[in-house]
N, CA, C and O atoms as a GROMACS GRO file, in nm:
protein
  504
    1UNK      N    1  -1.244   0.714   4.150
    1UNK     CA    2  -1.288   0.590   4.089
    1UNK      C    3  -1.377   0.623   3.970
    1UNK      O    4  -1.453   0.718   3.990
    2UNK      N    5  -1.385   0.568   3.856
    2UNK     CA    6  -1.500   0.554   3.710
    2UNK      C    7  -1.592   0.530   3.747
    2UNK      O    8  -1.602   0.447   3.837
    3UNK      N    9  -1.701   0.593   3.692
    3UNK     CA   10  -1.810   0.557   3.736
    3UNK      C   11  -1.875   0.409   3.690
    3UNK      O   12  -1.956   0.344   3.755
    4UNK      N   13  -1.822   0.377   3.568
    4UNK     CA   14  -1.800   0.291   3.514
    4UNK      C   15  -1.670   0.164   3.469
    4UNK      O   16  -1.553   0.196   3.451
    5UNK      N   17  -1.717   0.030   3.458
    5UNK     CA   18  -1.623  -0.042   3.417
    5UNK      C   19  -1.532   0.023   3.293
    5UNK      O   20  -1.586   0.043   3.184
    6UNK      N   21  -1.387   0.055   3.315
    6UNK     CA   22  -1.324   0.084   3.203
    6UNK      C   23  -1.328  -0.006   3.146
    6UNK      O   24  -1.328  -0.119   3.196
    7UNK      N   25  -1.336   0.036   2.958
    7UNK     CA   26  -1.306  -0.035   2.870
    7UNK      C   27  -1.183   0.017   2.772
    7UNK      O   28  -1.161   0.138   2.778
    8UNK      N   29  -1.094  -0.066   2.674
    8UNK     CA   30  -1.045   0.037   2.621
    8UNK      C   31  -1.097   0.015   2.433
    8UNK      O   32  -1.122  -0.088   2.370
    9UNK      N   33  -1.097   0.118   2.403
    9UNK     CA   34  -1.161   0.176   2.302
    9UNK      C   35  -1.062   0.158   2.128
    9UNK      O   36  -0.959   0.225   2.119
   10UNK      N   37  -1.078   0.122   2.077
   10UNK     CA   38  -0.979   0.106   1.925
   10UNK      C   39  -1.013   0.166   1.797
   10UNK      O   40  -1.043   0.086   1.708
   11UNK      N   41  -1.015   0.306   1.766
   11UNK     CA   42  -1.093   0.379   1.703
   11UNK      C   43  -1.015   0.299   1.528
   11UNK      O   44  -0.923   0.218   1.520
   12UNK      N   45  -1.089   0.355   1.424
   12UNK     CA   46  -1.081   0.283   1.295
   12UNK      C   47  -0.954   0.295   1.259
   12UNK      O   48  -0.897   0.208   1.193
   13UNK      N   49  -0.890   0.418   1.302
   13UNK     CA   50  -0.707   0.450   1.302
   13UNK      C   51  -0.635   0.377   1.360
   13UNK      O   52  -0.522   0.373   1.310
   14UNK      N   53  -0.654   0.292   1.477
   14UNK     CA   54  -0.620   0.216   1.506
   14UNK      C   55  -0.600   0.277   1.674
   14UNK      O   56  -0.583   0.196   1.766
   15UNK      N   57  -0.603   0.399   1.695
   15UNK     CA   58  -0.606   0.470   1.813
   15UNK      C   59  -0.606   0.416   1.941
   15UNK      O   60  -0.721   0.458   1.954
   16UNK      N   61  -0.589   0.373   2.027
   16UNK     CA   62  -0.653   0.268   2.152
   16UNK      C   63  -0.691   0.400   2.290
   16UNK      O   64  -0.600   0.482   2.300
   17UNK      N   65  -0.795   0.418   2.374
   17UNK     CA   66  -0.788   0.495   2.487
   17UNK      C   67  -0.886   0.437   2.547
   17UNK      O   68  -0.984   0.387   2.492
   18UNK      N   69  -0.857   0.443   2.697
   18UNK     CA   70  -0.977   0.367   2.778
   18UNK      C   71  -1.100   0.512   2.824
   18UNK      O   72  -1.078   0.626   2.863
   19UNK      N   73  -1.217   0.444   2.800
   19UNK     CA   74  -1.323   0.516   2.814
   19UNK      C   75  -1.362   0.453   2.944
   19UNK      O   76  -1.349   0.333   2.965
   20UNK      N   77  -1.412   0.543   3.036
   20UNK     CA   78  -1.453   0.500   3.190
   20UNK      C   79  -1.549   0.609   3.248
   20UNK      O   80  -1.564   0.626   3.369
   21UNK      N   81  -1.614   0.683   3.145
   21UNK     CA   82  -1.717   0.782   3.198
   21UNK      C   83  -1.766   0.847   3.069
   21UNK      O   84  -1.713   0.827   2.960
   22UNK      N   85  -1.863   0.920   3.090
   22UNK     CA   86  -1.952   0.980   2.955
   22UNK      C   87  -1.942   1.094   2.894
   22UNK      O   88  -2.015   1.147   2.811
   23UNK      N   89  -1.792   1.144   2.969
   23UNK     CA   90  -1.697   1.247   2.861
   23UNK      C   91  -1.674   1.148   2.759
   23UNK      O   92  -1.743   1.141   2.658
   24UNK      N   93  -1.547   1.049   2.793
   24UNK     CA   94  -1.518   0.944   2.770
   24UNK      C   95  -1.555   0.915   2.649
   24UNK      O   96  -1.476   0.915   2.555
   25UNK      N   97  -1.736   0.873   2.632
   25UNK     CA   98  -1.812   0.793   2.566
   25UNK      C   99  -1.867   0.897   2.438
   25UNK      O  100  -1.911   0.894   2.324
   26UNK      N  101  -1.834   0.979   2.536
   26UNK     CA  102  -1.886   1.149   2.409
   26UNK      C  103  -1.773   1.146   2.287
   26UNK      O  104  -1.794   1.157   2.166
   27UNK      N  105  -1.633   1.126   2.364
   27UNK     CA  106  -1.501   1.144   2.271
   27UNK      C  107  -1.545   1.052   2.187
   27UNK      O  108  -1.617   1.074   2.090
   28UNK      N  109  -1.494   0.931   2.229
   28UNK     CA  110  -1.520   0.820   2.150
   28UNK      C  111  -1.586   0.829   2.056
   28UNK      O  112  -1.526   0.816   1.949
   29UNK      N  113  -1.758   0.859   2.051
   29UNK     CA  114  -1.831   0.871   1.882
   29UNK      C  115  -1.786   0.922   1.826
   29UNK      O  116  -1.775   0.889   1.708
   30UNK      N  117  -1.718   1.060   1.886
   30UNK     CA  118  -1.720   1.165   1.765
   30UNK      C  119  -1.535   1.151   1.684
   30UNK      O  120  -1.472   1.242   1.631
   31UNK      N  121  -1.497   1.025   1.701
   31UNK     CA  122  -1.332   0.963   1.647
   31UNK      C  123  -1.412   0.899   1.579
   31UNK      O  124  -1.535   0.897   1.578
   32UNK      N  125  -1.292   0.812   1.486
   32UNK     CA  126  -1.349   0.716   1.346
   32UNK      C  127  -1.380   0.618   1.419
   32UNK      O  128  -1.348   0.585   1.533
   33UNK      N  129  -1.451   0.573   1.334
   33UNK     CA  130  -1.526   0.426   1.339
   33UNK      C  131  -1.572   0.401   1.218
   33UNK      O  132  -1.621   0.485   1.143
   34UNK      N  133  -1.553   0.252   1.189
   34UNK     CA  134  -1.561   0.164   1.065
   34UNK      C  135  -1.754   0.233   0.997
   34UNK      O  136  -1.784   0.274   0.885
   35UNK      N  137  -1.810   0.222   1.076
   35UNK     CA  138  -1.945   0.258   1.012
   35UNK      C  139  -2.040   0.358   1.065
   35UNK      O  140  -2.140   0.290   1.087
   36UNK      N  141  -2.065   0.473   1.096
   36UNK     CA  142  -2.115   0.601   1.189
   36UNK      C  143  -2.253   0.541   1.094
   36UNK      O  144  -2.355   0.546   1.163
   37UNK      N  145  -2.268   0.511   1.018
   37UNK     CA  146  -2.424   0.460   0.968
   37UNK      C  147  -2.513   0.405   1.049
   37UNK      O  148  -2.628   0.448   1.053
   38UNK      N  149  -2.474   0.306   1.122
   38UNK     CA  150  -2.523   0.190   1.224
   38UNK      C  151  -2.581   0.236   1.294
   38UNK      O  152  -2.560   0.334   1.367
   39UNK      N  153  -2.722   0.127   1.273
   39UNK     CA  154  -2.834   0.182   1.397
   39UNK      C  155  -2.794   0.215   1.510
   39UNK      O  156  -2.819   0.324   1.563
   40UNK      N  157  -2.707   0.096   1.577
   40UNK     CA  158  -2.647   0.096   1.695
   40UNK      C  159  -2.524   0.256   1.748
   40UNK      O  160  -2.490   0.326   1.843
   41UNK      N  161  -2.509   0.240   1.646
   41UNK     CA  162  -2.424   0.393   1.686
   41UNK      C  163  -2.498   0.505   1.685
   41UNK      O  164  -2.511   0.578   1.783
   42UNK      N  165  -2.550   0.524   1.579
   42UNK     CA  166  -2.678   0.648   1.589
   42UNK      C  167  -2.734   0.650   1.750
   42UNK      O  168  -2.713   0.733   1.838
   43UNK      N  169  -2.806   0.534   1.752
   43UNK     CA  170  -2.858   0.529   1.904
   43UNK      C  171  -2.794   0.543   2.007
   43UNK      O  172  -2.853   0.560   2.114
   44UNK      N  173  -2.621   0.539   1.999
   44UNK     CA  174  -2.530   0.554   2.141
   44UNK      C  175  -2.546   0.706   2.108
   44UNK      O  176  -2.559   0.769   2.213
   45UNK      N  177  -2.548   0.759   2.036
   45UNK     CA  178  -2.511   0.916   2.000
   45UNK      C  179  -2.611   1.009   2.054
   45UNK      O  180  -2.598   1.121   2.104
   46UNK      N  181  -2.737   0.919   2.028
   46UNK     CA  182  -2.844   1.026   2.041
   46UNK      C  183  -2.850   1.000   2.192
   46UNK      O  184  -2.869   1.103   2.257
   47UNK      N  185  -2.836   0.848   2.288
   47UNK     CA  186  -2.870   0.847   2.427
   47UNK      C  187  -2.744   0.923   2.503
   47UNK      O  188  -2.742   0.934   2.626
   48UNK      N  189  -2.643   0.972   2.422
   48UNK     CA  190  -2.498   1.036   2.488
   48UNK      C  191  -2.499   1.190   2.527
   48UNK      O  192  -2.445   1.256   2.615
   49UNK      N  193  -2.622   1.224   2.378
   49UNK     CA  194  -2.638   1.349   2.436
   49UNK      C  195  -2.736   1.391   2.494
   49UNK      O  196  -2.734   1.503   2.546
   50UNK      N  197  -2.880   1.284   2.498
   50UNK     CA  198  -2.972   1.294   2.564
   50UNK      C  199  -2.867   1.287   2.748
   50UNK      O  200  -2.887   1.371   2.836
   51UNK      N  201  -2.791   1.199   2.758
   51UNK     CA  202  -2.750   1.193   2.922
   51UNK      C  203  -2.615   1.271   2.952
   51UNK      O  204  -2.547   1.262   3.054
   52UNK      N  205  -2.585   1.367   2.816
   52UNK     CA  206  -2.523   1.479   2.856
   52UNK      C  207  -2.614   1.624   2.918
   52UNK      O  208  -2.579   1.707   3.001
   53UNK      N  209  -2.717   1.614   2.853
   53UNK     CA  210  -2.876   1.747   2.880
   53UNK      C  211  -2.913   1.689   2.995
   53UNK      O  212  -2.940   1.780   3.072
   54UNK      N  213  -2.928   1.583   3.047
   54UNK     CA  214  -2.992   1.547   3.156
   54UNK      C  215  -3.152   1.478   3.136
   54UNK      O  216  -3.256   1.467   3.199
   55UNK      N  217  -3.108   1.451   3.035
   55UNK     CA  218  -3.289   1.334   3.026
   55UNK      C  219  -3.248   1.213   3.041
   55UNK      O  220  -3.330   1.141   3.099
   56UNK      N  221  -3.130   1.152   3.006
   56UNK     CA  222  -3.177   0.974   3.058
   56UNK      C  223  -3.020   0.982   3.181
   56UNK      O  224  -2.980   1.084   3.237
   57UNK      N  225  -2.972   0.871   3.192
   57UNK     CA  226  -2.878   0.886   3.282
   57UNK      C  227  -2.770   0.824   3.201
   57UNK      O  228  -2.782   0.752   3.102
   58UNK      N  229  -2.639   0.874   3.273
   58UNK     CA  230  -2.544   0.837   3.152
   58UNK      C  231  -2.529   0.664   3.128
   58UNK      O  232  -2.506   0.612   3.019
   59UNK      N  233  -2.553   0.566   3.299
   59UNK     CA  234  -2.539   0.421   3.235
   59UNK      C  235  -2.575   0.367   3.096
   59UNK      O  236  -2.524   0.274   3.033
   60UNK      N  237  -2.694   0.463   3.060
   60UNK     CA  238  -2.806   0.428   2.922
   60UNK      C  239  -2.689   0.418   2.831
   60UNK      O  240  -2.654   0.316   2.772
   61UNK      N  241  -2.625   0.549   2.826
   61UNK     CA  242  -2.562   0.577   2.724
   61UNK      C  243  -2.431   0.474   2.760
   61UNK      O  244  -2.388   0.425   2.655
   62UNK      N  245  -2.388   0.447   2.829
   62UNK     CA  246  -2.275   0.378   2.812
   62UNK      C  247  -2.289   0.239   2.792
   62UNK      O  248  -2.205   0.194   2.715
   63UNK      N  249  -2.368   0.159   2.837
   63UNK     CA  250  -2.448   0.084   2.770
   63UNK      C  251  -2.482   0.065   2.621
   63UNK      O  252  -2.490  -0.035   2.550
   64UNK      N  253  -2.499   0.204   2.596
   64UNK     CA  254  -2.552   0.187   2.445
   64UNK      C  255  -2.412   0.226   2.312
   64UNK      O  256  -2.404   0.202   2.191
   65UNK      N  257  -2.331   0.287   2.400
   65UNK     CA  258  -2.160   0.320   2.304
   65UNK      C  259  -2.121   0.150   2.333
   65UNK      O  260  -2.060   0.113   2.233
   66UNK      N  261  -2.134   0.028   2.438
   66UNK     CA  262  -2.084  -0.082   2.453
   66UNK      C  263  -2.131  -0.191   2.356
   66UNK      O  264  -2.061  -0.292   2.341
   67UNK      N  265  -2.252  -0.175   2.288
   67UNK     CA  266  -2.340  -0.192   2.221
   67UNK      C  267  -2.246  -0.186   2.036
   67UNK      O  268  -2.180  -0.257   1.960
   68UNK      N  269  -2.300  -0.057   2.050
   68UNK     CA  270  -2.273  -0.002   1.895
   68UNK      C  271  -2.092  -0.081   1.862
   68UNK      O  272  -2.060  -0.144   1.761
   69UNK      N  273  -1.994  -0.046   1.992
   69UNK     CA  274  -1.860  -0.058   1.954
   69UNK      C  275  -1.812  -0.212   1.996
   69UNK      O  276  -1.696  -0.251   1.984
   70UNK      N  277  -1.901  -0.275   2.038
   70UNK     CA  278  -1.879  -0.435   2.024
   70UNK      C  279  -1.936  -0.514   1.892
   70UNK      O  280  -1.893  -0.624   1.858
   71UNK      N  281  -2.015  -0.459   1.840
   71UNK     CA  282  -2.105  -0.447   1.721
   71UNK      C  283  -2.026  -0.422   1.638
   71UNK      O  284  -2.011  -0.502   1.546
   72UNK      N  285  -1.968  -0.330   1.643
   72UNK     CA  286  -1.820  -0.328   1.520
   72UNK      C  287  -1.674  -0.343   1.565
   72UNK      O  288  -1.598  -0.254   1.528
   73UNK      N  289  -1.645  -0.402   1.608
   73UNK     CA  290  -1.527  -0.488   1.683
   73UNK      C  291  -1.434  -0.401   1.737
   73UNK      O  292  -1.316  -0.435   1.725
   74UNK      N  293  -1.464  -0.279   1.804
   74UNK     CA  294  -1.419  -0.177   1.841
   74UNK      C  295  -1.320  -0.201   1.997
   74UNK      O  296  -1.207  -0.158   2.023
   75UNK      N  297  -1.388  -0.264   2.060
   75UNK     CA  298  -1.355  -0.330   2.190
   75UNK      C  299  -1.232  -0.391   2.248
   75UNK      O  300  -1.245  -0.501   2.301
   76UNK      N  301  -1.133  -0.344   2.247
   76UNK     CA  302  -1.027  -0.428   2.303
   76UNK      C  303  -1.020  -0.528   2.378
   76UNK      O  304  -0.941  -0.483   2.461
   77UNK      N  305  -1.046  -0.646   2.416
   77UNK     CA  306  -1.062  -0.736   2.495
   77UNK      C  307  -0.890  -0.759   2.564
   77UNK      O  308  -0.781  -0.769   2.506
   78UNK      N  309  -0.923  -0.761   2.700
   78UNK     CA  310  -0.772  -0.760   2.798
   78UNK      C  311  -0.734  -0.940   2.790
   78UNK      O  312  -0.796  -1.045   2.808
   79UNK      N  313  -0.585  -0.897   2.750
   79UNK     CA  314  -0.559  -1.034   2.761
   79UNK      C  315  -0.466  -1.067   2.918
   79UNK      O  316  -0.391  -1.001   2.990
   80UNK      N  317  -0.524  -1.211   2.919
   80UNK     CA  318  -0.504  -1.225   3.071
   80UNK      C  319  -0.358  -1.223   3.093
   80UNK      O  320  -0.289  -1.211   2.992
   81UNK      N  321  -0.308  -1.230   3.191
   81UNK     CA  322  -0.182  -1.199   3.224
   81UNK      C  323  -0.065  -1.294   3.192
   81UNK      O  324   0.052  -1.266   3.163
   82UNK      N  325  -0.132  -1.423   3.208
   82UNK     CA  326  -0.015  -1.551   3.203
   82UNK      C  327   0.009  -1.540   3.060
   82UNK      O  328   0.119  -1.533   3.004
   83UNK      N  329  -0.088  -1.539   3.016
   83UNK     CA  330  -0.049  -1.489   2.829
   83UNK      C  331   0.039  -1.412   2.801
   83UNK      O  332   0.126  -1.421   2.714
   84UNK      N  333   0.012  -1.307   2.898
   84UNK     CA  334   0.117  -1.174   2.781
   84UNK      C  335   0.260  -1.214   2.867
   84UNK      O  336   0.361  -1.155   2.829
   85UNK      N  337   0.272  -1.290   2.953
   85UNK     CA  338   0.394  -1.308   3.010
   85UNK      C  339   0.465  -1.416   2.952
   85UNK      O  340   0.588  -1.419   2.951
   86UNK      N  341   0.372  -1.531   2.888
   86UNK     CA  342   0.412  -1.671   2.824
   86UNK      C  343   0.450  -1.592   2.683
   86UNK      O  344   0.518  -1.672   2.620
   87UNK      N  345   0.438  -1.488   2.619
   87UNK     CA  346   0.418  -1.424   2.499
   87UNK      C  347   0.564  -1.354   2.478
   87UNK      O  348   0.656  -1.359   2.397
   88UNK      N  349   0.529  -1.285   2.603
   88UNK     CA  350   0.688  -1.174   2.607
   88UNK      C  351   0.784  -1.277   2.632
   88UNK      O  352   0.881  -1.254   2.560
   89UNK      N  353   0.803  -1.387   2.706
   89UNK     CA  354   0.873  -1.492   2.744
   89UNK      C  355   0.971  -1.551   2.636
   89UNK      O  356   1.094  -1.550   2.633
   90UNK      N  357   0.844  -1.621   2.514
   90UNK     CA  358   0.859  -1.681   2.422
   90UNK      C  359   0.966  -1.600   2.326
   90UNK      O  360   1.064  -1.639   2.262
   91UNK      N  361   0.893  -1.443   2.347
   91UNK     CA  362   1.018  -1.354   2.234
   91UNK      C  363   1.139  -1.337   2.279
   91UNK      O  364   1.197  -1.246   2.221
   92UNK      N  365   1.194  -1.384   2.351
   92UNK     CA  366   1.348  -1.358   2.422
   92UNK      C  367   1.385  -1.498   2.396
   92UNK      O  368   1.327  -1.593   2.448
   93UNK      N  369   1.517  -1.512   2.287
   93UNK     CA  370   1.575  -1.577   2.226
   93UNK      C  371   1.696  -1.612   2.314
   93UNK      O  372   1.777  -1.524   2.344
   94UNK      N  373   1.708  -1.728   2.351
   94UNK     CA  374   1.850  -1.780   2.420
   94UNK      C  375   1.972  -1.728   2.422
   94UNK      O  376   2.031  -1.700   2.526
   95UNK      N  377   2.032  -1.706   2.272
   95UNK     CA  378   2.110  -1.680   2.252
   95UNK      C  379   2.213  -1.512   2.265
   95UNK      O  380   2.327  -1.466   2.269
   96UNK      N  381   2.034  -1.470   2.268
   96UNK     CA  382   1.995  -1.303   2.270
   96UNK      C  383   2.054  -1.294   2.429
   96UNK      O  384   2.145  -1.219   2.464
   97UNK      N  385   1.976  -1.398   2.525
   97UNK     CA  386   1.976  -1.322   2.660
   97UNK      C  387   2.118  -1.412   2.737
   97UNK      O  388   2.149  -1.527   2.767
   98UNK      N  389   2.175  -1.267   2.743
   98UNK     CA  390   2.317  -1.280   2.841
   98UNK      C  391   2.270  -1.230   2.976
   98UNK      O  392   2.191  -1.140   3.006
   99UNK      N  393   2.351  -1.328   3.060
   99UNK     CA  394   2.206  -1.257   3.190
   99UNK      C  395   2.438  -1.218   3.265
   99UNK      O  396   2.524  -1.305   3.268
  100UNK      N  397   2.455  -1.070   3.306
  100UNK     CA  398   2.571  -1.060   3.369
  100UNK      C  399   2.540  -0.985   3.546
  100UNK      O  400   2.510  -0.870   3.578
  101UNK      N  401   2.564  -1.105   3.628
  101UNK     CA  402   2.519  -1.033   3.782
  101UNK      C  403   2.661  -0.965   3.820
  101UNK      O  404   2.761  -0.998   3.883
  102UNK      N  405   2.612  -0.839   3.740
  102UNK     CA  406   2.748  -0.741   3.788
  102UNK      C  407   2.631  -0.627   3.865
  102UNK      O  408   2.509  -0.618   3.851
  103UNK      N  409   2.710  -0.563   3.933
  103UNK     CA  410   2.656  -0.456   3.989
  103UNK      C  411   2.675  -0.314   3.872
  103UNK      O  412   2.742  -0.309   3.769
  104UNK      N  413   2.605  -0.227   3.925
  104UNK     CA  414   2.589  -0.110   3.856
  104UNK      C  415   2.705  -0.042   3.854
  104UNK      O  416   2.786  -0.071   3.942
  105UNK      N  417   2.734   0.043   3.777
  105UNK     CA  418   2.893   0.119   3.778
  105UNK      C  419   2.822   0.234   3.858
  105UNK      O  420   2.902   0.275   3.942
  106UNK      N  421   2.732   0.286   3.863
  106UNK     CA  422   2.667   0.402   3.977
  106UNK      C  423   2.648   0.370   4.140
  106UNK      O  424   2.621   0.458   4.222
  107UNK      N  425   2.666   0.227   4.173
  107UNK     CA  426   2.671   0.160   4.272
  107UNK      C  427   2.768   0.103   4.348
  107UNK      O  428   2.765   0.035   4.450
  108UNK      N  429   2.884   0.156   4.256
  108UNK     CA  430   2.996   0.156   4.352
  108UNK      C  431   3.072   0.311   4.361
  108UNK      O  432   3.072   0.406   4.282
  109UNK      N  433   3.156   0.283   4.540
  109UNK     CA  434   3.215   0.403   4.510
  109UNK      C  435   3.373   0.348   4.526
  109UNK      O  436   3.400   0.228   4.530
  110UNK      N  437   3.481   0.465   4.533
  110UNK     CA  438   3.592   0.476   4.548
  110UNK      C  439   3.643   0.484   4.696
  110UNK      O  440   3.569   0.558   4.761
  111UNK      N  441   3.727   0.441   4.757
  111UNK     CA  442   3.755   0.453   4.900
  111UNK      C  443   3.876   0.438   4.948
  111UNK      O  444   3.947   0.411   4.851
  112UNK      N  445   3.935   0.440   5.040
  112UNK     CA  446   4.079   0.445   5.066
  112UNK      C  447   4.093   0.325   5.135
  112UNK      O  448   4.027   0.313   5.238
  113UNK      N  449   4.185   0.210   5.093
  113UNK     CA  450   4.187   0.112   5.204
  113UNK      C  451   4.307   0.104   5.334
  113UNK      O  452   4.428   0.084   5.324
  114UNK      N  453   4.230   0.125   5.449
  114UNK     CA  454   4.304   0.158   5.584
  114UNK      C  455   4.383   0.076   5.590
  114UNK      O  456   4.350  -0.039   5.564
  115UNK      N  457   4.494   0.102   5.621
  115UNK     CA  458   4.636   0.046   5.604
  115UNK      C  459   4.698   0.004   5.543
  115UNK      O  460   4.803  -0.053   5.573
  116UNK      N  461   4.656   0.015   5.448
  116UNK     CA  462   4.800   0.009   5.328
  116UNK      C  463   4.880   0.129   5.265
  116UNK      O  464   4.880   0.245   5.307
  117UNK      N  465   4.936   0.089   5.177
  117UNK     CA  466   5.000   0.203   5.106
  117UNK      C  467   4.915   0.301   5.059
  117UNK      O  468   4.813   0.283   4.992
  118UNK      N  469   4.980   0.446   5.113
  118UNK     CA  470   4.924   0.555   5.112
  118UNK      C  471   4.878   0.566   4.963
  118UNK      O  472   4.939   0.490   4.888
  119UNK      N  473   4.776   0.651   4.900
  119UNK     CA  474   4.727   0.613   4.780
  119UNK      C  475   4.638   0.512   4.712
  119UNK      O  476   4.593   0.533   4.599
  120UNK      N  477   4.612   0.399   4.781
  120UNK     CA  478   4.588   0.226   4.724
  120UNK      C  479   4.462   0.269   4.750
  120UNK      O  480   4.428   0.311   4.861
  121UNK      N  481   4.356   0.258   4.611
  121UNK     CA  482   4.212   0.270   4.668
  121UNK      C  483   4.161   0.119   4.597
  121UNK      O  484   4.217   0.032   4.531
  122UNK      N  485   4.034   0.140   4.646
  122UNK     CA  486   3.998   0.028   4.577
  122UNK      C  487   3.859   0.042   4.560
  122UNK      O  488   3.812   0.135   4.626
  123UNK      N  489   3.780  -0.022   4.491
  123UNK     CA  490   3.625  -0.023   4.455
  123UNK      C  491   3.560  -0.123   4.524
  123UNK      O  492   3.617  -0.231   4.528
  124UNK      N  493   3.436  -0.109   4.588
  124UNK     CA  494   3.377  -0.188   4.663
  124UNK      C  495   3.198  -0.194   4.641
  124UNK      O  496   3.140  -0.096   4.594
  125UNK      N  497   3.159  -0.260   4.662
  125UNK     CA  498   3.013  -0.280   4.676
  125UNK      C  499   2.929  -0.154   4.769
  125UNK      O  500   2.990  -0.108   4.866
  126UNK      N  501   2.847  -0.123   4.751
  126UNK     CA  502   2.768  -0.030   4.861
  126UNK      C  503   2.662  -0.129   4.889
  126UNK      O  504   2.574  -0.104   4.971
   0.00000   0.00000   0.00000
């Protein structure tokens, strides 16, 4: 389990990775970001490696990378589910979707049917 709530992360490249611990939070600064100037980032940096040495504890620091990278719109926010399903839904065009309830051609086999003419196979459902 994370020791922390995952978040996922959107570096200035456009990069996306979920951060969920203070390796994590270490990677993260040191990728692009729109402004490494920012008070707020300076300060995740310096409490990241202060609670990599062992002087504050890492919540500080993760706390303080949640800070700096919501501060510059870094943050991926999860979209809820009925959305991305009403979304993906919407992109499938009528005309596009042929729906055919055939079975798989790997899902059938070949077989001999008992009593008939020697030879006569036929294909069947499994």
């Amino acid at each position: 389990m994370a020791p922390f709530k995952p978040v996922t992360f959107c570096t200035a490249r456009g990069y996306e990775f979920h951060v969920s611990c203070l390796h994590h939070v270490a990677k993260a600064l040191e990728m692009a970001w729109p402004d490494k100037t920012c008070a707020l980032y300076r300060r995740a940096a310096c409490l990241t490696e202060r609670a990599r040495q062992g002087w504050c504890t890492p919540r500080v620091a993760y706390d303080a990378f949640l800070a700096a990278a919501r501060a510059q719109g870094r943050i991926v926010e999860p979209r809820k589910l009925h959305d991305r399903v009403a979304q993906e839904l919407a992109a499938i065009e009528p005309e596009n979707f042929i729906f055919h309830p055939s079975v798989h051609p790997g899902r059938l086999r070949t077989r001999r049917v008992p009593g008939s003419v020697a030879g006569t196979l036929r294909r069947s459902h499994i």
